[in-house]
C-alpha positions as CSV (number, residue, x, y, z in Angstrom):
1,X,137.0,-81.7,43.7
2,X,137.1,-85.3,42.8
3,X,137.7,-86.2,38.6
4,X,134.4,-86.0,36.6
5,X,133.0,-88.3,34.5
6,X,130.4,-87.2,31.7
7,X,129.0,-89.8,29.6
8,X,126.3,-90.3,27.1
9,X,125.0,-90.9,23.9
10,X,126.1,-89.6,20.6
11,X,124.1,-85.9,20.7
12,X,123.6,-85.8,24.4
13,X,125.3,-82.8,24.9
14,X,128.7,-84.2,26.5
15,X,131.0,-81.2,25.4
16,X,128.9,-78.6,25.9
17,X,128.1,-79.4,29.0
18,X,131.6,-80.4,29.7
19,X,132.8,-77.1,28.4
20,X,130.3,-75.4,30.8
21,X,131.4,-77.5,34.0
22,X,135.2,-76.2,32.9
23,X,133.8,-72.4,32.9
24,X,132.4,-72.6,36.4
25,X,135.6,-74.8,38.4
26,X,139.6,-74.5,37.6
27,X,139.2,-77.8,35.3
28,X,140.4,-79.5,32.1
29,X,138.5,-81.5,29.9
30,X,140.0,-85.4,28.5
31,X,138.3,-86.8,25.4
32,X,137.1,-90.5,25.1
33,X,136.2,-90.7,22.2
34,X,137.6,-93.3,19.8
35,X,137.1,-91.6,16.6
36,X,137.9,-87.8,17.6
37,X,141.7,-89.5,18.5
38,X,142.0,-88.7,14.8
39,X,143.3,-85.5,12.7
40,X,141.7,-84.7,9.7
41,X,137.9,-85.8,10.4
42,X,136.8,-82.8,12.6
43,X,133.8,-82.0,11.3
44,X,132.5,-85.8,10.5
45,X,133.5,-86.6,14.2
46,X,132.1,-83.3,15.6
47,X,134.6,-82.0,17.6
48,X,133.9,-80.0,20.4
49,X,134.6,-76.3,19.7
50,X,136.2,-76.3,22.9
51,X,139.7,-77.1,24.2
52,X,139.6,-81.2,24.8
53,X,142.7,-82.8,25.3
54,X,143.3,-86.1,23.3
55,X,142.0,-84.9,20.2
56,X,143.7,-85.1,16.9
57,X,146.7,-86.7,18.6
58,X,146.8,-89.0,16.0
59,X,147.1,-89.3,11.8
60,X,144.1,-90.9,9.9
61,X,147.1,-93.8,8.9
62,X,147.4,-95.0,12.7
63,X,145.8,-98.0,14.2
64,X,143.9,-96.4,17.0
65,X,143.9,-98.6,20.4
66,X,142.4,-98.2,23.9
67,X,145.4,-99.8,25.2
68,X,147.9,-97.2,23.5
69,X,144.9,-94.1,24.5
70,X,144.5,-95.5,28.4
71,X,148.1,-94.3,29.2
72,X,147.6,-91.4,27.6
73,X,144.4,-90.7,29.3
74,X,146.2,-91.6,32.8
75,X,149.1,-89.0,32.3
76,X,146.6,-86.1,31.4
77,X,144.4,-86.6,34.3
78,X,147.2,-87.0,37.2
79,X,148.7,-83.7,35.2
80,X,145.5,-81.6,35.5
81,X,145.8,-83.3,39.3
82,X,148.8,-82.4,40.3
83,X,148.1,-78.4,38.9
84,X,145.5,-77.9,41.4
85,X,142.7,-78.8,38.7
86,X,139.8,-81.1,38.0
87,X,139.7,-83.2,35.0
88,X,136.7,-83.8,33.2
89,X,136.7,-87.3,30.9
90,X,133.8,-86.5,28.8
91,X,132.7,-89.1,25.9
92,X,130.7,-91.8,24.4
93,X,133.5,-94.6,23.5
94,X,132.4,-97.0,26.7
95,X,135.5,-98.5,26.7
96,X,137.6,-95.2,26.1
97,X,136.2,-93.9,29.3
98,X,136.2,-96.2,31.1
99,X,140.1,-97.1,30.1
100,X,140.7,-93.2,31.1
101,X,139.1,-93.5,34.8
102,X,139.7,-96.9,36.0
103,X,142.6,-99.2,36.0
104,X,141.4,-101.9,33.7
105,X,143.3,-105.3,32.7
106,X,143.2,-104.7,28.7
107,X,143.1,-107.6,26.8
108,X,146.3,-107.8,23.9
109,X,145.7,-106.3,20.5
110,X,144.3,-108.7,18.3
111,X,145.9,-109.3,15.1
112,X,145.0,-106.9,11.8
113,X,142.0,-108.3,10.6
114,X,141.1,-110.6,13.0
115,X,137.6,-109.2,13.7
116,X,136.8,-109.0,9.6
117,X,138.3,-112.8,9.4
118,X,136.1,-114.0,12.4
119,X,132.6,-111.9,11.3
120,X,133.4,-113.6,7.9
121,X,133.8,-117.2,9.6
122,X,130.4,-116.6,11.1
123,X,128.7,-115.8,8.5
124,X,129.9,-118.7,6.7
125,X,129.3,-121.4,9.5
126,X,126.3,-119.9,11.4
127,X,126.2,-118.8,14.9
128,X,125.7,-121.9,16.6
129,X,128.8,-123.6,14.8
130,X,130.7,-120.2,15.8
131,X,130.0,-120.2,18.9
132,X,131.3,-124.2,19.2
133,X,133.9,-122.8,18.2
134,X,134.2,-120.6,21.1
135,X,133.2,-123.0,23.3
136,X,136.7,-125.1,22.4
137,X,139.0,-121.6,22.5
138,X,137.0,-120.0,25.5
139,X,134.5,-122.1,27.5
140,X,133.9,-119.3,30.1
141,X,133.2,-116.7,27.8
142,X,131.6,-118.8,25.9
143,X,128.7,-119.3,28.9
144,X,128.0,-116.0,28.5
145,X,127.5,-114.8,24.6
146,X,124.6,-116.6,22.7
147,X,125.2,-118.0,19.6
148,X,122.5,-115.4,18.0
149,X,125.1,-112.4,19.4
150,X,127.0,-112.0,16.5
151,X,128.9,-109.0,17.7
152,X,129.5,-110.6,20.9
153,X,130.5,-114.1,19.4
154,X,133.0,-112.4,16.7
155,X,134.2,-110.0,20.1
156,X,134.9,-113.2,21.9
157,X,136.4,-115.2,19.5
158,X,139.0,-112.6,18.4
159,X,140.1,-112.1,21.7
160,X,140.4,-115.8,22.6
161,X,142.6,-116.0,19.6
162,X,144.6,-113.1,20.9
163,X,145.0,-115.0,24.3
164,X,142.7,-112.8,26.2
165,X,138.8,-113.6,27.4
166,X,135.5,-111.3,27.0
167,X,134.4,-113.6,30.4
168,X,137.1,-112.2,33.6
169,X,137.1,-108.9,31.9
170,X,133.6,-108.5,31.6
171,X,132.6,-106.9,35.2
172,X,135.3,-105.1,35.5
173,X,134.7,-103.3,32.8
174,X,132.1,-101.8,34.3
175,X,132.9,-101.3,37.6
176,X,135.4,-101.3,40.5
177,X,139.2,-100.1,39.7
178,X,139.1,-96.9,40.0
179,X,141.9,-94.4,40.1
180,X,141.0,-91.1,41.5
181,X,138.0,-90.4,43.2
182,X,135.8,-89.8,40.5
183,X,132.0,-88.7,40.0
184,X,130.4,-90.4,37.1
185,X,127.5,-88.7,35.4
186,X,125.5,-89.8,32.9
187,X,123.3,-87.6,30.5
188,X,119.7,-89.3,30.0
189,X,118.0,-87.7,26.8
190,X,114.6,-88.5,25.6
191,X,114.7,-90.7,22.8
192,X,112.8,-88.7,20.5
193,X,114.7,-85.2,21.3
194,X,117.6,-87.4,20.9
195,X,116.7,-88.4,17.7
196,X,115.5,-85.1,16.4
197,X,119.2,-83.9,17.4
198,X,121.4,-86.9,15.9
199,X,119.0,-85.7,12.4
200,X,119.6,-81.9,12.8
201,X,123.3,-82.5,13.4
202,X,123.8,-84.6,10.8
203,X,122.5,-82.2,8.0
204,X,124.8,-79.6,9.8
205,X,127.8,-81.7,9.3
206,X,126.9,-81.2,5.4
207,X,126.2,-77.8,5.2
208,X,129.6,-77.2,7.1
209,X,131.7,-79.2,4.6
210,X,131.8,-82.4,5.5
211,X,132.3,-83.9,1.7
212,X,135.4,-81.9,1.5
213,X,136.4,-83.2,4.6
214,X,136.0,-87.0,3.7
215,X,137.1,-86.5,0.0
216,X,140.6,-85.2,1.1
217,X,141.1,-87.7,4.0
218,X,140.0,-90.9,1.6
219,X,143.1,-89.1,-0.4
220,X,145.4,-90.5,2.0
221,X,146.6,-93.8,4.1
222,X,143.6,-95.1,6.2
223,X,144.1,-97.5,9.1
224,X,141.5,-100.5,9.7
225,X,140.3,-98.3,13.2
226,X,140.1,-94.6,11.5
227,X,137.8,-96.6,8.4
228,X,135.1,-97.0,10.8
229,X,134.2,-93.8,11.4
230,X,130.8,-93.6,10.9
231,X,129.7,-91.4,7.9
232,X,133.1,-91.8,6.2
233,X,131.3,-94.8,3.5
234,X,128.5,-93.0,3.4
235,X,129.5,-89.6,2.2
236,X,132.1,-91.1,-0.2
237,X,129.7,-92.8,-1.9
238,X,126.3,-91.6,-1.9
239,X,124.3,-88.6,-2.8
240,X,123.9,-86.2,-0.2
241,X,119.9,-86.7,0.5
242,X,120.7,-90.5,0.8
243,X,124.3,-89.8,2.5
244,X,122.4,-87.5,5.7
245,X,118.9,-90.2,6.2
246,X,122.0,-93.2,6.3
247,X,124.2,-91.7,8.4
248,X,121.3,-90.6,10.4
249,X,119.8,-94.2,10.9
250,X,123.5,-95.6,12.1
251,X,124.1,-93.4,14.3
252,X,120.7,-93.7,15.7
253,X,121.7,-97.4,16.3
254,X,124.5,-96.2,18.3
255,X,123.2,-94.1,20.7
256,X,120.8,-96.8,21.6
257,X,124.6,-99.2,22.1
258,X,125.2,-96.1,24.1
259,X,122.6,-95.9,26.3
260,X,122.6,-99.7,27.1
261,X,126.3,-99.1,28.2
262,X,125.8,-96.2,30.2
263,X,122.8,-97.8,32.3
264,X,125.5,-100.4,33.3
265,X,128.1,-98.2,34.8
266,X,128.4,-98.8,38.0
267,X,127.0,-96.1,40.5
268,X,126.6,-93.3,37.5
269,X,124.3,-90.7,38.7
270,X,121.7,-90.1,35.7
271,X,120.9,-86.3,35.2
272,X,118.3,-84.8,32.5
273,X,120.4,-84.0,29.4
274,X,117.4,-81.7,27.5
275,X,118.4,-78.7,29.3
276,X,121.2,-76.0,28.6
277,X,124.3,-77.3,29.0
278,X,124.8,-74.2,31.9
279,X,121.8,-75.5,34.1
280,X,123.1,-79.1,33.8
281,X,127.1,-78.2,34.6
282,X,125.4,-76.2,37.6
283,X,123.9,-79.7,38.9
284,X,127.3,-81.9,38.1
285,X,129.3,-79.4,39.9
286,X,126.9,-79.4,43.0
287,X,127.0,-83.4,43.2
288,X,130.6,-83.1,42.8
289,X,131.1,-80.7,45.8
290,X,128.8,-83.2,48.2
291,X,131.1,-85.8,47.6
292,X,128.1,-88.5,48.4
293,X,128.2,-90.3,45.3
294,X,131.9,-90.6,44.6
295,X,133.9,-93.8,43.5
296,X,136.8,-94.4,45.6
297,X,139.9,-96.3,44.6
């Protein structure tokens, strides 16, 4: 069996399902997921249930990085290889998992605050002066991000800074340099049952204890990367009511991000995701058996 990829948007169903592929083949399942790296935000993350390895591996003080994960990633999958066993990367942190299944050429760690110090330099100048700015540090990448993409523009310039480029990295992040023969799946949810599940999930988180949760990891050393977890703000400081409809709407926002970065992976096969996770693992493990639709490195 060749390695399986399982990507989608936040509430698509990518654990369970996973889980389910790992109960019908001799497998193991690898989380990308940039936030559930962390220990101590379980239920605000919502960890899979299931074994996952590359969960928790890390304190709520550490600076999380794809470039200290990728490795890691790496070593787990040719491990579940060389025990006779498929691994499963399942996730919705793009760059996560694609780090995990490919090869990639990471660009350096930007200094701390870099990102905060550019957005801020942005907003102070405008996009247009910005992306001048870019235009003198990176004139490729520069070709390619318009000054209105403020994420894009504040992306580029703290990597130019850093002496890397968003412009010779860009395709290959989404294709080519693969390391096993792998099977990448996405899982394509209707928008509104998406929705409706992102809402319901949300108020679960709550009823399961997520204050408690946030309340004793804000008690403790937070790095720049582990303070972005979405939700952590919001239940810290609002009331509950106001806390579930805003962490609701961002995370909403994200799974659209998501999907736009799973429609651009190269050869993913797109199954229906509004199914039970058994009928769907029953259709990835099929297409993995064919072996028609596999990357090779």
């Amino acid at each position: 069996m060749p390695v399986v990829g399982i990507y989608g948007p936040t509430a698509s169903g990518k654990s369970a399902v996973a889980a389910a592929v790992a109960e019908r083949i001799a497998a193991e399942v690898v989380s990308a997921d940039a936030f559930q790296v962390y220990d101590g935000l379980e239920i605000l993350t919502n960890r899979s249930p299931s074994p996952e390895r590359l969960v928790g591996i890390w304190p709520l003080s550490h600076t999380a990085s794809v470039g200290e994960y990728a490795p890691l990633a790496h070593a787990a999958i040719d491990e579940i290889l060389g025990a006779g066993m498929t691994p499963i990367v399942a996730g919705g942190t793009g760059l996560y998992f694609r780090a995990a299944l490919a090869e990639l050429d990471l660009p350096p760690a930007p200094p701390p605050g870099a990102r905060e110090r550019w957005d801020a330099f942005y907003a102070e100048v405008g996009g247009e002066a910005a992306h001048e700015r870019l235009a003198e540090l990176d004139p490729a990448a520069a070709e390619r991000v318009h000054p209105n993409d403020r994420r894009r523009v504040v992306r580029a310039l703290e990597l130019a800074e850093a002496g890397g480029s968003l412009a010779p990295g860009e395709e290959r992040l989404f294709r080519g340099a693969w390391r096993h023969e792998t099977l990448v799946v996405g899982l394509e949810v209707p928008k509104h049952v998406l929705e409706e599940r992102i809402d319901r999930r949300t108020r679960a988180m709550f009823d399961s204890g997520v204050e408690a949760e946030v309340r004793a990891a804000l008690a403790q050393p937070l790095s720049e990367t582990a303070r972005k977890t979405i939700g952590l703000d919001e239940v810290a400081a609002l009331a509950r009511e106001e806390a579930i409809a805003t962490i609701a709407a961002r995370t909403r926002r994200y799974a659209a991000y998501q999907r736009k970065w799973m429609r651009r992976l190269e050869g993913v096969v797109m199954v229906a995701g509004d199914r039970p996770p058994g009928e769907i693992a029953d259709e990835i493990v099929a297409l993995a058996r064919t072996r028609e639709r596999l990357h090779r490195p």
